[in-house]
N, C-alpha and C positions, 0 to 999 in steps of 0.2 A: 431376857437375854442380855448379856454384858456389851457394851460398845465396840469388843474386842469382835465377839462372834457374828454379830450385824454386818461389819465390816466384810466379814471370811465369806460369812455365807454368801451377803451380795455381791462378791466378788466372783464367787465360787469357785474360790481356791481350795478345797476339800480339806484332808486331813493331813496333807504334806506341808498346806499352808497352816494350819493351825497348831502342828506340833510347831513350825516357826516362830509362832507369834507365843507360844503359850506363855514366855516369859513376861509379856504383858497384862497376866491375867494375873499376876501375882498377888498372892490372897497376904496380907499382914498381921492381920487377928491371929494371934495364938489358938490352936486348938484346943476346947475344952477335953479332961478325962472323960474316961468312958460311964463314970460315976454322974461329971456335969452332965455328959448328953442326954444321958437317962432321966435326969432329974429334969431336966429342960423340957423335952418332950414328954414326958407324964404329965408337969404341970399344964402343958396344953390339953393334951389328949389322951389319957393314960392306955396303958394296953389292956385288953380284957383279958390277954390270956387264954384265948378259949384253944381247942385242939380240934386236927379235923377228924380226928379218930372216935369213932365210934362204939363201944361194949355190945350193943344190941343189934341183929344181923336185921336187914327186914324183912317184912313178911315173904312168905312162899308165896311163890309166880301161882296164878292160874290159866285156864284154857280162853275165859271170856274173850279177852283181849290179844292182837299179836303185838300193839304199839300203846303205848299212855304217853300222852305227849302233857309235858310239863308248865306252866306258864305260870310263871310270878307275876303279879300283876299289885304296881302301885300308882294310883292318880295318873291313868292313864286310859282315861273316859276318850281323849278326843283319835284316838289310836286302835282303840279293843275291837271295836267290832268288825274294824278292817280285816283285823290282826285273826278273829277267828272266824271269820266268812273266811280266810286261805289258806285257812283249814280243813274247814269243812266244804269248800268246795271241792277236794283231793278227788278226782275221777279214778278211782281204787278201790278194790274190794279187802284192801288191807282192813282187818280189823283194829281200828283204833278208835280209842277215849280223851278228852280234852280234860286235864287235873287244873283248873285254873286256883291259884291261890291268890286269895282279896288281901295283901299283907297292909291292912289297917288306910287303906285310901281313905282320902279325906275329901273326896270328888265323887261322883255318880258312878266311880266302877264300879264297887260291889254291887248296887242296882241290876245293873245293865248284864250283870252275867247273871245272877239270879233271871230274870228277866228272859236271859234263854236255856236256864238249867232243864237239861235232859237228859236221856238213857246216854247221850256219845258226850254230856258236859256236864263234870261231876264241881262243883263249885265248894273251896271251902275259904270263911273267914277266920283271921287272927287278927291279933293287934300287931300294930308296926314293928314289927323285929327285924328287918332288910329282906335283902335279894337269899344271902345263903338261907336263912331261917325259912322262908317261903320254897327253894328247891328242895329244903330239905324233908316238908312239911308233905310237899308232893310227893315224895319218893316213898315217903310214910305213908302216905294213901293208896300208891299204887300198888297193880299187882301183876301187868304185864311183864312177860321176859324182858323185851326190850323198851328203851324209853329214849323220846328226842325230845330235846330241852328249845325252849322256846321263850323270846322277850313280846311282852306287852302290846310295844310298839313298832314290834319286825311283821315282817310277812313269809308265810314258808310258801317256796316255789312250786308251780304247779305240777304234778306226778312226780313230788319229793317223797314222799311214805314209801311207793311203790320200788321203786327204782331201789331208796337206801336197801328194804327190806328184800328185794331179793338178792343187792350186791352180797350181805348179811350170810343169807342164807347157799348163797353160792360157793363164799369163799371158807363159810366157815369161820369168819372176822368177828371179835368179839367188837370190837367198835368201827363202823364204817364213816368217813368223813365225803362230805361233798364241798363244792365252792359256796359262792356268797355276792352281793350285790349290794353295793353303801347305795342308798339312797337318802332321799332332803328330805323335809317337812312335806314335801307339795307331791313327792313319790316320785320326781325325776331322779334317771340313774346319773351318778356321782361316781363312779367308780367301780371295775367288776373284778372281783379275785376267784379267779377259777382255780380247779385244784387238781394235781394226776392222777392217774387211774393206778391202779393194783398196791401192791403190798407195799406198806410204808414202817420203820422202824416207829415209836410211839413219838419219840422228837420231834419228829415231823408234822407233826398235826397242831393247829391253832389252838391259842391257848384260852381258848371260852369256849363256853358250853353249846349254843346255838349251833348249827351244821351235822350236828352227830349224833347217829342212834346207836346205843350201846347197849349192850346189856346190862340188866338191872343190876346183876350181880355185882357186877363192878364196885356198886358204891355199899356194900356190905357193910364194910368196916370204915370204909375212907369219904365220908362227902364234904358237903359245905365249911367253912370254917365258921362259923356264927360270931354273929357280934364285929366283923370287921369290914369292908369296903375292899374291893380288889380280892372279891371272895373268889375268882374264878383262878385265882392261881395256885389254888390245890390242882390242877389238871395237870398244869405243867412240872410244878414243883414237886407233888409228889404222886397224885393218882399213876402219872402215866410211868415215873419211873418204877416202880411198885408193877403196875402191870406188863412192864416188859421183863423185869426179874421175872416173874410168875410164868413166862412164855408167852403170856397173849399175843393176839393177832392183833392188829389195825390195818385197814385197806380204804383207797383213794378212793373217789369217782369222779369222774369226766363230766358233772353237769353241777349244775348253782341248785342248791339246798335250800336258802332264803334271801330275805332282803333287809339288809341291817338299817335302819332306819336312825337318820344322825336329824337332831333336834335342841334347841335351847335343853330343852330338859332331861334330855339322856342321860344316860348313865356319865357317858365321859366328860360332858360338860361339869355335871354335877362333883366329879372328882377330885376337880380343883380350885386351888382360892380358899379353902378354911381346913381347919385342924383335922378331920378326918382323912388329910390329904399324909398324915404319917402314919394310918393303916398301912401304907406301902410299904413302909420296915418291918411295923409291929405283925402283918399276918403273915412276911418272910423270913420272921425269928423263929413265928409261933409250927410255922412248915417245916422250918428246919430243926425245930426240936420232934416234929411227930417222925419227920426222915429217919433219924435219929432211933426214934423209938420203934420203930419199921424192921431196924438193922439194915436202909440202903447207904449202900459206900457213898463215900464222896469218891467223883469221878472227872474229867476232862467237860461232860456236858451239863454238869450242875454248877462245875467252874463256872464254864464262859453262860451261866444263865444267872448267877448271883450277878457277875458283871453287868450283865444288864440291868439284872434286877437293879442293881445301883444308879445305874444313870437313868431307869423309870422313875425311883423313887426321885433322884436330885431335881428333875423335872416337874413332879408333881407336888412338891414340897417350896417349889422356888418361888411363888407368892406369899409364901409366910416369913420370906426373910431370909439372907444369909445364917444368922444365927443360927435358925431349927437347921439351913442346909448343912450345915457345919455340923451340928448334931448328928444329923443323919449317913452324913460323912463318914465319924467316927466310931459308929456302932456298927455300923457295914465291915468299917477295917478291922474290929474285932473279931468281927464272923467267917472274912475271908483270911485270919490269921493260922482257920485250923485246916489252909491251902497250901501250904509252907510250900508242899513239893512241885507245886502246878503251875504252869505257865500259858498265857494264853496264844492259839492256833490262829487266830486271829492280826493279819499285820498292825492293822490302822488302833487294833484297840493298844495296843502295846503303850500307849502314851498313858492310857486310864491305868492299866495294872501298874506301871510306875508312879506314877501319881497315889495309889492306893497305896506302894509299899515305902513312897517317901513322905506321907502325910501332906501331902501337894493339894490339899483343898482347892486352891484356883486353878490349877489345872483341870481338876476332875470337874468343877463347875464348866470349864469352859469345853470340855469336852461334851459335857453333859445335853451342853447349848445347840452342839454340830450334827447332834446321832437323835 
């Protein structure tokens, strides 16, 4: 964070004071072309490219199961078996199966869920391909209507299955969301995000996978994006608007779903500090070409979520150096160029969308620094 934003925040003069000051953020370096950025960021980190679009539908649903609950699991022995003891202790006659995917641990997971493969814990191993290659591996395995996605080292809350699966079936919602609960290393609560009850447009709903049972169908044609980091924002970027053109349903509920479990080695820890940290452009290029390929408009609420999209990425790229953030600047302003008519609804962000259409690099860093 710049000495400019240090100052703001610890004052906490908000966003009236930072559009003030932003003339002291003034960035000098020339902008690289859109050619330099690209070459910039390849040499670090290339893009793979991959799409979240799928040719092969999966398999048809059967009667066994009414829930398959999903869980990727990497090097994450000192967490697992928390993680499915609050599972399986569900006091529910929901029919459900635990899909654990061993994506190449180099630690005693894979042991440890072998260890209690049974009739409700179907176990399979691959070699290290991430988070998306592992959700996706599951969804291939499984064969319930509906599925709730689950991390390693969370905990799902107790009479979560029940509760989701009959809001589900009450409403007729193809996807139902519940709240969530940050918890530490030690399993003290850190923080509770509860969530509203009834009918929610798809915007509305958090943008990972954890909290929601939806149906399988869902991910037919649209899942994981493989091969990048910040795999979960196909949900937002394209799953969910995709399934509100389509009509679907989404519905809230009034009770905590799980417990997010924040640690040295989490996911979000893990997301920043090295080159994998410009996944955050490359799998919202690779989203907006599948949107694209989808035929979804561009719209007011894809606007102000590229915007974001931008100041996650500037954030998460900002230990690699002004340079790559400058890069990543640049490629963004491309993307948002095919926005021409849009403006954002948003007061405070108004400083970034100018900043974006005057090539204001220190502005948009220092914006980037306050949100």
């Amino acid at each position: 964070m710049s000495f400019t934003a240090k100052a703001i925040k610890k004052l906490g003069l908000g966003d009236a004071a930072g559009s003030l000051l932003a003339p002291l953020a003034k960035d000098r370096a020339p902008l690289p072309s859109a050619a330099e950025a690209e070459a910039l960021l390849t040499g670090l980190h290339p893009d793979t490219g991959r799409s979240a679009l799928f040719d092969t539908p999966l398999p048809a649903a059967d009667d066994r199961f009414d829930v398959d609950v999903i869980i990727p699991v990497y090097n994450a022995e000192r967490y697992l078996d928390a993680c499915l003891d609050s599972v399986f202790s569900q006091e529910t006659d929901v029919r459900f199966r635990v899909i654990a995917v061993d994506d190449g641990s180099a630690d005693r997971s894979g042991a440890l869920l072998d260890a209690r493969a049974d009739g409700r814990l179907t176990v399979v191993h691959q070699e290290n391909r991430g988070a998306a290659a592992a959700r996706n591996r599951g969804l291939a395995e499984s064969r319930a209507p509906r599925i709730f996605f689950l991390d390693a080292d969370d905990l799902m809350s107790p009479g979560c299955l029940r509760a989701l699966l009959d809001a589900a079936r009450e409403s007729g919602a193809d996807l139902v969301e519940a709240g969530y609960r940050v918890i530490g290393a030690d399993g003290k609560t850190q923080r509770c995000f509860p969530h509203p009850a009834g009918k929610l447009t798809l915007w509305d709903l958090n943008g990972f996978p954890p909290g929601k049972l939806c149906r399988r169908a869902l991910f037919d044609r649209i899942r994981f994006p493989e091969g990048y980091r910040f795999e979960d924002s196909v949900l937002s970027q394209l799953l969910m608007p995709w399934a509100e053109r389509e009509g679907l349903r989404a519905e809230g509920l009034d009770r905590e779903a799980f417990q997010y479990r924040v640690h040295p080695q989490s996911t979000g820890h893990r997301n920043h500090g090295d080159a994998h940290s410009i996944d955050a452009l490359w799998v919202t290029r690779s989203l907006h070409r599948d949107r694209l390929a989808l035929g979804l408009e561009h719209d007011q609420a894809y606007y102000e979520y590229l915007l974001n999209s931008l100041v996650l990425s500037q954030r998460r790229t900002k230990e690699l150096g002004d340079a790559v953030c400058r890069a990543v600047f640049v490629l963004y302003r491309e993307l948002l160029r095919e926005f021409s008519g849009f403006s954002t609804e948003r007061d405070a962000w108004r400083v970034l969308e100018q900043a974006v259409r005057d090539g204001d690099f220190g502005r948009c860093r220092l914006f980037s620094s306050l949100h």
